[in-house]
N, C-alpha and C positions, 0 to 999 in steps of 0.2 A: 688267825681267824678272829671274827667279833661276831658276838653276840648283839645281832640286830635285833632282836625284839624278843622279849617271853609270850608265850602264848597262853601260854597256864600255870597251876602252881596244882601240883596234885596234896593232897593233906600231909600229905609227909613233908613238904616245901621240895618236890624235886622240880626241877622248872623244865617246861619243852618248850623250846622257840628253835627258831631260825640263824645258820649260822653262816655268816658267807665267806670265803676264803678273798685275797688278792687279786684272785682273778677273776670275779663276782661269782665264782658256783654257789649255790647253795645247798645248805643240808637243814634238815628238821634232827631236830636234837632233842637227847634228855639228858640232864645233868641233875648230877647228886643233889642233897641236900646244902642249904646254905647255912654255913653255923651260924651260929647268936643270933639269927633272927626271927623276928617276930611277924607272921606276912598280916597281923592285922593290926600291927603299925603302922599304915596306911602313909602317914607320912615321914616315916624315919628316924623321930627325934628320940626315939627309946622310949617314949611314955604311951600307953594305951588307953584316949581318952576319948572327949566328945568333938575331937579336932577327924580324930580318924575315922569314926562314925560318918562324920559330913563327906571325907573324902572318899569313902566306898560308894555312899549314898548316889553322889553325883555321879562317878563311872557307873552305877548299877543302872539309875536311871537311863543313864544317854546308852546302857547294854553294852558298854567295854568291855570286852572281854579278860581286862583285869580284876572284873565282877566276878568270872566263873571260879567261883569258891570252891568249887566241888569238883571241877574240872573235867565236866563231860562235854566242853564245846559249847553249850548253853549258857546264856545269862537271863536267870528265872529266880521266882520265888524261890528256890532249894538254894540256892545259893545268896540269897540272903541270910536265910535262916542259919545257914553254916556260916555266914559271916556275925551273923548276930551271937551265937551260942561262943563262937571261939571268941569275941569283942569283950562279951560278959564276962567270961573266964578270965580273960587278962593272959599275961604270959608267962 
C-alpha cells in the first residue's frame, strides 16, 4: 500500500490521508504519530525559522489543506493561529 496523500495532521501529529492498494482501492486512514517530528517545520531541515513561516503562509493563503492546523477540514483564521502559537514555541 502507499500513502498518497495526508489530509490532516491532528495536534498529536497523527496523519489521516488516503491509502491506495495495487489494485487502486482506496482507504482513508489514520496513522500513528511520526517520531522526531516537528509538523511546523514547514520545510524539513530541522530548524524552526522564518523560512517556515513563509511556507505555511503560502499553503494557508492558496487554503491547502496542509494549512488545516487544527484539523477540522477547514483552512481558517484558527488554524493560523495554531500555526502561529506552535511556530513561537519552537520544538
Amino acid at each position: 500500500m502507499t500513502l498518497a496523500g495526508a489530509q490532516a495532521f491532528s495536534n498529536t501529529g497523527d496523519i489521516n490521508g488516503l491509502v491506495t492498494s495495487i489494485d487502486g482501492t482506496a482507504t482513508i486512514v489514520a496513522l500513528g504519530d511520526v517520531p522526531d517530528q516537528c509538523r511546523v517545520d514547514m520545510n524539513g531541515d530541522g530548524i524552526v525559522n522564518t523560512q517556515d513561516f513563509l511556507v505555511y503562509l503560502g499553503l494557508w493563503s492558496a487554503g491547502d489543506l496542509q494549512a488545516d492546523f487544527n484539523g477540522d477540514g477547514q483552512v481558517n483564521t484558527q488554524d493560523f493561529l495554531t500555526f502561529l502559537n506552535e511556530w513561537t514555541a519552537g520544538c
